[in-house]
C-alpha positions as CSV (number, residue, x, y, z in Angstrom):
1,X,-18.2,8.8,7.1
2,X,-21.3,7.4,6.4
3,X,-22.3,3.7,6.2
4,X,-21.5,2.3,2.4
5,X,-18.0,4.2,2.8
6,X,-17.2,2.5,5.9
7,X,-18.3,-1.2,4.7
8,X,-16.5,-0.5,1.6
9,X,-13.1,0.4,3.9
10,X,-13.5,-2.6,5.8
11,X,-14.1,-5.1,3.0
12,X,-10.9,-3.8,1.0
13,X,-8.8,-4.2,4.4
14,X,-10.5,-7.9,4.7
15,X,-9.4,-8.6,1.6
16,X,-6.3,-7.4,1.6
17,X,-5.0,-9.0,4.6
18,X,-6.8,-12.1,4.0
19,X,-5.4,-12.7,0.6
20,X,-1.6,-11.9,1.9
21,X,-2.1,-13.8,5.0
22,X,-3.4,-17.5,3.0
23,X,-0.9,-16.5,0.7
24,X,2.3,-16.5,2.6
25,X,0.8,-19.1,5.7
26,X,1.8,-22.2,3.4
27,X,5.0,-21.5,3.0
28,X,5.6,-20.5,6.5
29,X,4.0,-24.0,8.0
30,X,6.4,-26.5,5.5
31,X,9.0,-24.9,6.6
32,X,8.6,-25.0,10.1
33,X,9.1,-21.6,11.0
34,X,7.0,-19.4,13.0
35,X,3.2,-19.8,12.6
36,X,2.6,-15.3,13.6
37,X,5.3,-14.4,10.3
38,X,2.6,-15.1,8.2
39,X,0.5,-12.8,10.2
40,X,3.0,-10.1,10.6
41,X,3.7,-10.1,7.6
42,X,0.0,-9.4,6.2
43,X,-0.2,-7.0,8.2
44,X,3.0,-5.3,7.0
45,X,1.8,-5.5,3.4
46,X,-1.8,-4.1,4.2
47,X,-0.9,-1.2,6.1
48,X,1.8,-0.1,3.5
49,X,-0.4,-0.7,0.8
50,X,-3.1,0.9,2.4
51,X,-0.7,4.1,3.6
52,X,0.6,4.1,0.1
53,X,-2.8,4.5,-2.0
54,X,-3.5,7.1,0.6
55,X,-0.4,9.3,-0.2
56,X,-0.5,8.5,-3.9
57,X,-4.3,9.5,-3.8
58,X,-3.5,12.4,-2.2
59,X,-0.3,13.5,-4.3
60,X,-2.4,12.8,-7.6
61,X,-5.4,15.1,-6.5
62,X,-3.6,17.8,-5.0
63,X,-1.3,18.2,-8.2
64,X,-4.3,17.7,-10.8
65,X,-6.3,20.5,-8.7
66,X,-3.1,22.8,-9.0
67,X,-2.9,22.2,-12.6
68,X,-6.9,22.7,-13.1
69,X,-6.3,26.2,-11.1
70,X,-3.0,27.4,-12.7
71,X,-2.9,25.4,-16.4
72,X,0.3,27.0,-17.4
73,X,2.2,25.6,-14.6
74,X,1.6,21.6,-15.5
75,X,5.1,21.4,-16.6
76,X,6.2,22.3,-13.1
77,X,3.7,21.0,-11.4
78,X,3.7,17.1,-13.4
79,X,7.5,15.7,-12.8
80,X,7.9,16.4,-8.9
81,X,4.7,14.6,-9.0
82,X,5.7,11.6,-10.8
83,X,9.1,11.3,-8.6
84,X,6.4,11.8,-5.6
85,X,4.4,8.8,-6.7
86,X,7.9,6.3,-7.5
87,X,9.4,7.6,-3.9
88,X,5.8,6.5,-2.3
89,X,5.6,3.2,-4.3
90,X,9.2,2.4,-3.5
91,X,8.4,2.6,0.1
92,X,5.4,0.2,-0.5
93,X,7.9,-2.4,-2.6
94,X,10.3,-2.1,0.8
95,X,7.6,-3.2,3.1
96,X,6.7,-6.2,0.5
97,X,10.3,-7.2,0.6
98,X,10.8,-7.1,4.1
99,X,7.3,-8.8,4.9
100,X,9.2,-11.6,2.8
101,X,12.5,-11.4,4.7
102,X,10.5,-11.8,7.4
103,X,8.9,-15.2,6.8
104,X,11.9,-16.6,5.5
105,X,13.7,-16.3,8.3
């Protein structure tokens, strides 16, 4: 991995833990909870995203390659992969709810 790639990886992972971490460190310090839930829980929601856009990356080129190599078989090829991509998301939307879950309580 060369240089721009890996600055590139690091600032999106910066930002994406930053952003969730100011985001949900407010509510955690009014209501006197635990100062690392804030933390925990940005880290939650980073790695899932980050694990998600992987896997939905990597679902959406493998099945547009098949298709570009076998055109005919699209129509078999396109719904498993939109189920694919809802089944990944869903797993992403389970780690947001549970990273709040977690700073609620």
């Amino acid at each position: 991995m060369n240089f721009r790639k890996t600055l590139l990886l690091i600032g999106t992972l910066a930002m994406t833990l930053g952003a969730s971490w100011v985001m949900a460190d407010d509510a955690t310090h009014s209501a006197g909870g635990d100062p690392y839930a804030s933390m925990s829980a940005a880290l939650a929601i980073g790695i899932a995203v980050l694990g998600g856009a992987l896997g939905q990356a990597k679902t959406a080129a493998s099945a547009l390659e098949a298709i570009g190599r076998n055109p005919s078989a699209q129509g078999k090829i396109f719904v498993p992969m939109i189920i694919g991509l809802a089944l990944i998301e869903s797993l992403v939307l389970y780690a947001f709810v549970i990273a709040f879950i977690k700073i609620k309580t």
